[in-house]
N, C-alpha and C positions, 0 to 999 in steps of 0.2 A: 419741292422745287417751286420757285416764284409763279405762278398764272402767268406772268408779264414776257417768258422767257420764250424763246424761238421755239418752242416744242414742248406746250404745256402738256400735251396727250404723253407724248411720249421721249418720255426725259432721258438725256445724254446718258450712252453708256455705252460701253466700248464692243463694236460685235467680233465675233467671232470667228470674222470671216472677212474678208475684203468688202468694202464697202459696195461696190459694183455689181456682187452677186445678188440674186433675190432675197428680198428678205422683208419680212412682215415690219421691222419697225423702219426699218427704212421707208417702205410703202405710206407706214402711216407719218414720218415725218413731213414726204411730198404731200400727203393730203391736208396735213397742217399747215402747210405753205399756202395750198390754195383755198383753203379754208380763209386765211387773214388776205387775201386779194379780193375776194367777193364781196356781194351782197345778198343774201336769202331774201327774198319774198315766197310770202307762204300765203298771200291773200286775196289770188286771184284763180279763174278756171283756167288750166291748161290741158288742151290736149295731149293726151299723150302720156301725162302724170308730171312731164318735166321740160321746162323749154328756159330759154334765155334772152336777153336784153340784143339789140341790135347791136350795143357798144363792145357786150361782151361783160362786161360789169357786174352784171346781177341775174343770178339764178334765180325761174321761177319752178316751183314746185307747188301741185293742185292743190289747195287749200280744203278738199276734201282729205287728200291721201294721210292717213295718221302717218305722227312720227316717229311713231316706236309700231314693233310687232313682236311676238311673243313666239321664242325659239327655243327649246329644250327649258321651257320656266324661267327663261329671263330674257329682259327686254330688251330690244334690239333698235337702236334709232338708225333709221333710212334715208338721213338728209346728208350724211357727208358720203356716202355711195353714187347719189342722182348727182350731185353738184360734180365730183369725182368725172362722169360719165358726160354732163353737159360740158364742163369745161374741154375732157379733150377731144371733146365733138365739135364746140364750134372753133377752136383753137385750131383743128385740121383743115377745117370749110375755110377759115379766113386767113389764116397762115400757107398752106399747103394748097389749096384749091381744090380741095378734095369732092368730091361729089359726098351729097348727104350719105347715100346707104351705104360705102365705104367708111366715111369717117364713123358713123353708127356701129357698124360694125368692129373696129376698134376700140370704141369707147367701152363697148357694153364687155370687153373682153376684160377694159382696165377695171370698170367696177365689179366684174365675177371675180377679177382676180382681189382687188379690196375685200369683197365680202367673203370670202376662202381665206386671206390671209386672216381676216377676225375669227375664223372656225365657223362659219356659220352657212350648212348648208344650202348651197347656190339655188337648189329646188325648192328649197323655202320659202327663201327671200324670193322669187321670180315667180314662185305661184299665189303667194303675198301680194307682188306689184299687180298683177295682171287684173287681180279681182277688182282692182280699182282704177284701170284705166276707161277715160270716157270713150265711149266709140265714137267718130267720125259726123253720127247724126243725134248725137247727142243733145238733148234739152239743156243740160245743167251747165254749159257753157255760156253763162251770163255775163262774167266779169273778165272780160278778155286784158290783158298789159297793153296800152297802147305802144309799147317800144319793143311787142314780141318777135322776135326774129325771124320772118315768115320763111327762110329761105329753105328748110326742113320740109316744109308743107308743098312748095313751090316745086321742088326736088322730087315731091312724091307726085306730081301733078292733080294735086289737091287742089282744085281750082273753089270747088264748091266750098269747101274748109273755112279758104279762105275770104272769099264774097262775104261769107255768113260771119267770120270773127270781125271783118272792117267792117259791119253793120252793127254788133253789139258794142264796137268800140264807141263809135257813133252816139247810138238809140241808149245801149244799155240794155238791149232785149235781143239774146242768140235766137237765131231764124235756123229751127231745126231742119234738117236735109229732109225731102222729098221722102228717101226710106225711111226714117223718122216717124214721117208724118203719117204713113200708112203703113208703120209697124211690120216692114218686112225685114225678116230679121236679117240679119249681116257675119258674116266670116267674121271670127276675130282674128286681126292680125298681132303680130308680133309688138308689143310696146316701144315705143319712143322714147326712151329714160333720158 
């Protein structure tokens, strides 16, 4: 099948079932949809592991986080899951008016259900994500997106989050949180995808 064609991933074939019902390749033709709507940046920090543009345009994903991981000996790429998850996260916030940890909560159901319809253990992939998300007082948030959509952070009444990421946007230099700074450790919470 051409590259060029509405669904390079996953090529036209007739299912077996009404289209409506669930179904893995349908799953993945909606994510080839929004897959050719976006833009990937993979070059800057983000809290969280995964945040988005203000316009809605361009996913960012932490330029730490690899993009593959290694599931029953084969490799697995994690960027059209986060995109998957940021899109209809901020698509409910700016559509819908959803408050953040509702729309979150929807999103992260759409990408468990993505990463289960590829067969690939949901506890994998989720204890995969976690090991690489930055905490809240994090040092290595150096390279913030100047157009990153704070309204996630805002939502969470992360106020400190945010003071400190409009300073590195600024400086170029993230001003780690108070905890941070005197190494007391912190609950991890649940990730941002």
């Amino acid at each position: 099948m051409p590259k060029n064609s509405c669904h390079p991933i996953s090529a036209h074939r007739k299912l077996r079932r009404p289209d409506w019902y669930v179904s893995s390749l349908m799953l993945d033709r909606a994510l080839d949809a929004i897959l050719r709507r976006i833009r990937l940046d993979r070059d800057h920090d983000i809290p969280y592991l995964a945040g988005y543009s203000q316009d809605g345009r361009t996913i960012y994903i932490d330029r730490h986080l690899p993009e593959t991981f290694s599931h029953r000996g084969k490799k697995v790429g994690v960027d059209r899951y986060l995109i998957l998850h940021e899109t209809v996260e901020k698509t409910l916030i700016d559509e819908l008016n959803l408050h953040y940890l509702h729309a979150h909560q929807i999103a992260t159901r759409a990408e468990e259900a993505a990463v289960r319809a590829d067969r690939i253990l949901w506890s994998a992939y989720d204890s995969f994500m976690q090991r690489y998300v930055k905490d809240i007082g994090d040092e290595r948030l150096t390279e913030v997106p100047a157009d990153l959509d704070l309204k996630p952070y805002r939502d969470e009444h992360d106020q400190d989050l945010i003071e400190r990421m409009e300073v590195a946007e600024d400086t170029g230099r993230f001003v780690p949180s108070v905890r941070a700074r005197t190494r007391v450790p912190v609950r991890k919470r649940r990730a941002k995808k």
